[in-house]
N, C-alpha and C positions, 0 to 999 in steps of 0.2 A: 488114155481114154478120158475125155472131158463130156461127161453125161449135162444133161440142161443148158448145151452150151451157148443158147442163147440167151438164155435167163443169168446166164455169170456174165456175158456180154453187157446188157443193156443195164443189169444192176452196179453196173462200177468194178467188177473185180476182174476186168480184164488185165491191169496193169499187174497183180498177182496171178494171174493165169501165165501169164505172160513171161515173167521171172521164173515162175518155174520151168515153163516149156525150151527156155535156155539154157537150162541147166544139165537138162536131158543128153543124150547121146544124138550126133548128127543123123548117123545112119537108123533111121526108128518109123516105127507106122503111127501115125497121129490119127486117133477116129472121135468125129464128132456125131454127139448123139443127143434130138430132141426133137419134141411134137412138131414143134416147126422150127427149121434152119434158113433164116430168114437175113437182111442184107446188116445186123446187129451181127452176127460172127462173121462175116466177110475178113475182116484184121484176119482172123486165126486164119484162114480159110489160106489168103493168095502169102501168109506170112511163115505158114507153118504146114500146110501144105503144098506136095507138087502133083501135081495131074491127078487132081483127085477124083474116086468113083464115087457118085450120088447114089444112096439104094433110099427108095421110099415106100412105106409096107402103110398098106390102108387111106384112108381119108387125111389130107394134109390139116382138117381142119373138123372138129368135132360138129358134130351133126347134129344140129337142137329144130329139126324139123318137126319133133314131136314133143318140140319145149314149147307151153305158152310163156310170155314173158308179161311182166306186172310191175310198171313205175310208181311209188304210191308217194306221198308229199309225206312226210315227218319229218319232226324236227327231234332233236336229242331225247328230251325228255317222253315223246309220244312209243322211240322207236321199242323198249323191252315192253310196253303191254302187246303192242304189235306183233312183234318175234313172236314172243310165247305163247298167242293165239293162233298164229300160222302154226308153228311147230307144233303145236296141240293138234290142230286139225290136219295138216299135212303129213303129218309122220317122220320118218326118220330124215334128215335135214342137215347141209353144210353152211354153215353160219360165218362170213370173211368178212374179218376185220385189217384195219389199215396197220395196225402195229400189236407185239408180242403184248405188253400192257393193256391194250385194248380189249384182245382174245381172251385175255386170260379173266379181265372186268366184266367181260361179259357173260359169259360162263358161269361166273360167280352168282352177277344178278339173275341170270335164269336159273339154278339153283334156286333161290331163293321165293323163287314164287311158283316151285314145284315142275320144275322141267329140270329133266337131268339132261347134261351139260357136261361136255369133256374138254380143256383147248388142246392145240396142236400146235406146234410152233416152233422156230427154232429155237428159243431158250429153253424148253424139255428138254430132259436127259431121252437119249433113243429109246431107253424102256416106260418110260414115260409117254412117247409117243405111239410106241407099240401097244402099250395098253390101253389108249386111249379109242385108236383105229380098233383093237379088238371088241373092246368094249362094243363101241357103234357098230362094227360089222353085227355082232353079237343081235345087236337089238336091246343090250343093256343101258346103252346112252342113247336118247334122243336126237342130241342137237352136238355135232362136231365142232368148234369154233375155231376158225384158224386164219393162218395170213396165207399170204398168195405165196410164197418157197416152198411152207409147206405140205400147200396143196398140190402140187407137183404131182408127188407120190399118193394122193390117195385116189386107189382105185375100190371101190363099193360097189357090189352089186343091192339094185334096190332105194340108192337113194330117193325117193320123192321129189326133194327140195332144195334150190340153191338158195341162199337169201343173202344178198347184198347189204351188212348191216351196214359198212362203210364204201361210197364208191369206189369200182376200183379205177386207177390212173389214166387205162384207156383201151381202147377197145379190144384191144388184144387179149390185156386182162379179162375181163369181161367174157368171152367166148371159152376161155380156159377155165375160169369158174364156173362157168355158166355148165360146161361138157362134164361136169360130176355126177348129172342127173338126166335124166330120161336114155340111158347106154344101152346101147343092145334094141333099139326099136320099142322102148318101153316110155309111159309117157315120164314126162316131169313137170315142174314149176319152178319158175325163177322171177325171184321178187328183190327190186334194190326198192332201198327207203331212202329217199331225196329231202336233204334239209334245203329249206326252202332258198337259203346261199346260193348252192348248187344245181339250180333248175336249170340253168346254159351249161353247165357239163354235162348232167344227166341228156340234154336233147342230143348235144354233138357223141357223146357216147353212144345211142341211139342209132345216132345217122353213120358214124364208124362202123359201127359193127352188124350195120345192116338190119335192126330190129325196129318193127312197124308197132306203133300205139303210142298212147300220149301219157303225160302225168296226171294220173288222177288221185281222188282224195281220200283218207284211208277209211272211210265209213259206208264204201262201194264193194260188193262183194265182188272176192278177188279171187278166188279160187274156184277150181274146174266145180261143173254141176254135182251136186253130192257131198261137198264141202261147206262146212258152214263158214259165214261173213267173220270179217275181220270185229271187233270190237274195239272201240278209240277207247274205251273206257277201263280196259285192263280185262283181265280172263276172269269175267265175272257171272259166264252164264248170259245175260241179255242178248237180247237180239242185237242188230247192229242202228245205233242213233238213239237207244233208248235212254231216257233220260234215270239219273241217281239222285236223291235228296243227300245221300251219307258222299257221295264222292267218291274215286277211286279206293283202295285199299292199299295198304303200302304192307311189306312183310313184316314181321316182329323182330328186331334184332336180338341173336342169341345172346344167352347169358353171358355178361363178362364183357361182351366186345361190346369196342367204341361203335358208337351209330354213327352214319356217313353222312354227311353234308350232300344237299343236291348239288353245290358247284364242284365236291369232291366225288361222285359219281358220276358227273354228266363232263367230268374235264375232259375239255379239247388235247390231242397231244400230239406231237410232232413225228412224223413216219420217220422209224428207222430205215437207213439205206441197207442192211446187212440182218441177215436169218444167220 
């Protein structure tokens, strides 16, 4: 039984899917199992299957007809005031980042300026990740943060909010993240934050994946009627564009611990191929 099998496909571990599926007994039922089984397992499909039956139960493809969607322009250092005002106003929230170090950084920073914050990922121990999803289930964490492996598994009734702190690769990702929230005919939101590098991925992501609007800038209020506006200024109470004599606020570093350099907070890092 190969669960995700297209996600072990397209991430690289076919050639270890593969070694093992030889090892196996000639005479064997092989069953593949995923939201979508797409021309990414074909290898296993015509290799390891013979005359195989297709069963397919519900929608091939998650249903965000009751999702608005919200491109916003941020760069690194704009995006944790951002997050933590959305996730303030929006409520409970799936936060994807592009690598285990990321989720787990981020989490942290939002932490720190009063959003609780769990990550999810495959470097957690499984009770770790169990805890984390109960936690959220729960309503005791806010903001999930995690990678695309292992958001797989999480299923929530009630999320509100996807937010795209890192794009994701492509548009497939993207619809998969994106189906964490508004489930069951309920609404949701889904917001990626585009560093201004990435404005021609963000549009072709857009156009992949079939979602209509443009990139706009993040001092536009972004969320359904009822919701308050984003603030570029950090989660300070003002309205949205209002001007500070003092400047942002930054958190107080606990006793003891080293204080973090912004290029040691805001570091770029290289996406692991492997959860």
């Amino acid at each position: 039984v190969i669960d995700e099998a297209d996600r072990m496909a397209d991430m690289g571990f076919l050639p270890t899917v593969r070694k093992l599926l030889d090892m196996t007994a000639k005479r064997r039922q092989t069953q593949l199992y995923s939201a979508t089984l797409d021309n990414d397992v074909k290898v296993l499909v015509d290799r390891y299957q013979h005359q195989p039956v297709r069963h397919e139960v519900g929608e091939t493809e998650p249903d965000l007809s009751t999702v608005s969607h919200r491109f916003i322009e941020a760069d690194r250092p704009q995006k944790l005031a951002l997050s933590a005002d959305l996730i303030d106003d929006a409520g409970p929230t799936v936060v994807f980042c592009r690598t285990r170090h990321g989720a787990d950084r981020v989490a942290k920073q939002l932490k720190r300026v009063g959003i609780k914050a769990a990550p999810i990922h495959g470097g957690r121990s499984q009770g770790q990740r169990t805890r984390a999803l109960e936690a959220f289930a729960d309503g005791k964490v806010a903001a999930l943060v995690a990678t695309d492996v292992a958001a797989r598994g999480i299923h929530v009734d009630g999320v509100a909010c996807v937010l795209h702190f890192d794009l994701p690769p492509d548009p497939k990702d993207y619809v998969h993240r994106s189906g964490r929230t508004g489930r069951a005919g309920n609404l949701g939101t889904v917001v990626a934050l585009v560093p201004a590098a990435q404005k021609r991925d963000a549009a072709k992501l857009r156009k992949g994946a079939g979602i209509e609007g443009q990139l706009v800038e993040p001092d536009v209020s972004l969320l359904p009627e009822g919701h308050a506006s984003f603030r570029d200024a950090g989660r300070s109470g003002r309205p949205a564009g209002a001007a500070s004599a003092k400047g942002p606020k930054h958190p107080k570093p606990t006793r003891g611990a080293k204080p973090a350099r912004a290029d040691d907070r805001f570091r770029t890092e290289r996406p692991e191929r492997t959860e």
